[in-house]
N, C-alpha and C positions, 0 to 999 in steps of 0.2 A: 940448538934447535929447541924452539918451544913449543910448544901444543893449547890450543884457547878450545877447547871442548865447546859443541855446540848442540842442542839436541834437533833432528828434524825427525819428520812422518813425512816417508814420503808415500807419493801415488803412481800412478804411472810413471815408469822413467822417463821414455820417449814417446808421444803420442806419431803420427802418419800427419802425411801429407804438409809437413811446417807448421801445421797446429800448435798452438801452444801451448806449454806444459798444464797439468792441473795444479789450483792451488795447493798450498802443503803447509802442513801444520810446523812452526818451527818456536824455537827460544835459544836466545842468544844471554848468557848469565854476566851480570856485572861483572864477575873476575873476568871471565872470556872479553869482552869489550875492552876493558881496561887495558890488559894485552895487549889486544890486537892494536887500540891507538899508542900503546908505547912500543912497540913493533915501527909502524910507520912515524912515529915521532923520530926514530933513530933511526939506523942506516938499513936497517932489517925488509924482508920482505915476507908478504901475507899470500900465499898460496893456500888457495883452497885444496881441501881434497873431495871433489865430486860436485857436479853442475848444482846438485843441492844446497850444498854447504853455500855455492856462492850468492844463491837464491837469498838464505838466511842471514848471511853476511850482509850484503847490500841490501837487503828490507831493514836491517837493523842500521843503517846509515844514512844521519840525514844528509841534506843538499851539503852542506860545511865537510863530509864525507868524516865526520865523526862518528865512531860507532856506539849506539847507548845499548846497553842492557834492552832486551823487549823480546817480548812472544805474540803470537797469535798465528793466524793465515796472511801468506803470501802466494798472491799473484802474478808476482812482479815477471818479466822476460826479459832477460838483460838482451839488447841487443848491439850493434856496433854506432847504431844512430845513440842509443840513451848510453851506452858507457859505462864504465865499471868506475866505483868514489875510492874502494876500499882493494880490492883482490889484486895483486900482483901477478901472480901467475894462478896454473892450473893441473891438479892433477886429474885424469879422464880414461876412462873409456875411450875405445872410437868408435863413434856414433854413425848412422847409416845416413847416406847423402840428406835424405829427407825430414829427417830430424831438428825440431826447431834448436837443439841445444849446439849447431855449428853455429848460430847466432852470436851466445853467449862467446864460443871458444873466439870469435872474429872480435869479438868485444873486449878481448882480454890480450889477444895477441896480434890481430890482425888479420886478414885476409891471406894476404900471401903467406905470412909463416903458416898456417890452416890448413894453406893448402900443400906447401909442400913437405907439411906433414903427414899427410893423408895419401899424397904419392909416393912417400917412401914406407908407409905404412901398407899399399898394395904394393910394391913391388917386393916386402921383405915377406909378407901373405902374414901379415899380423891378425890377429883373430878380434873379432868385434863385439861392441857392448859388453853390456854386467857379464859377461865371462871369457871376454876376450884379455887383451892385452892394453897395458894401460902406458899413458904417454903425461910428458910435461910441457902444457903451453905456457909460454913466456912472451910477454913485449916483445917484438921486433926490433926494437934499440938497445935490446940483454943481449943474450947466449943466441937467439934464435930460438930455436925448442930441441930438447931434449929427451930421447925416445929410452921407454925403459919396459924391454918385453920380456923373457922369459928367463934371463939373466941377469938377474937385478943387484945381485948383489953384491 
């Protein structure tokens, strides 16, 4: 396992109503890109850790889903329509239904893995957001997803 350090500022985690996140200050450092594209150059995969990280991930990639070195403000909203170039999977919170960031986790795994994450995450009474319990979403052509709550280790 490798680690591509990234720096973000974030803002609101979750805004109401599907809203979309606020912009966030991020940088993405040469070594960290370089990684990340010799990562998916080989057989490896690029999980993010937090809807942020993949914010800063993907503003740092262009259309070619190469990742360059960059900083500044991102607004980007990954959604299931725009698509993820770079992020593999995800590591998350679970976010309350109205939260634009089920957009993002649909973008990365799917809809139906989302969702029957999110059912066995109320049936097990997993606790939610920045202090809840946190989960791994994967493609729907991997593992499925893979839930990791207060036993992690």
């Amino acid at each position: 396992m490798q680690f591509a350090p990234i720096t973000l500022h974030t803002g609101v985690a979750s805004v109401e109503a599907h809203e979309p996140p606020y912009p966030e200050r991020f940088a993405v450092p040469e070594a960290s890109a370089r990684l990340i594209n010799a990562v998916r150059a080989g057989d490896g995969r690029v999980i993010a850790i937090g809807t942020t990280a993949v914010r800063a991930v993907e503003s740092a990639a262009g259309d070619d889903g190469v990742v360059r070195a960059r900083a500044g403000w991102t607004d980007l909203v990954v959604t299931p329509e725009r698509g993820v170039r770079v992020v593999d999977g995800l590591l998350t919170g679970l976010h309350e239904p109205e939260a634009s960031h089920l957009l993002m986790l649909e973008a990365v795994a799917g809809r139906d893995a989302v969702g029957r994450s999110y059912e066995e995450a109320l049936r097990g009474l997993y606790l939610w957001h920045e202090f809840g319990d946190v989960h791994l979403i994967l493609p729907e052509e991997g593992p499925h997803v893979a839930h990791c709550s207060r036993n992690c280790g």
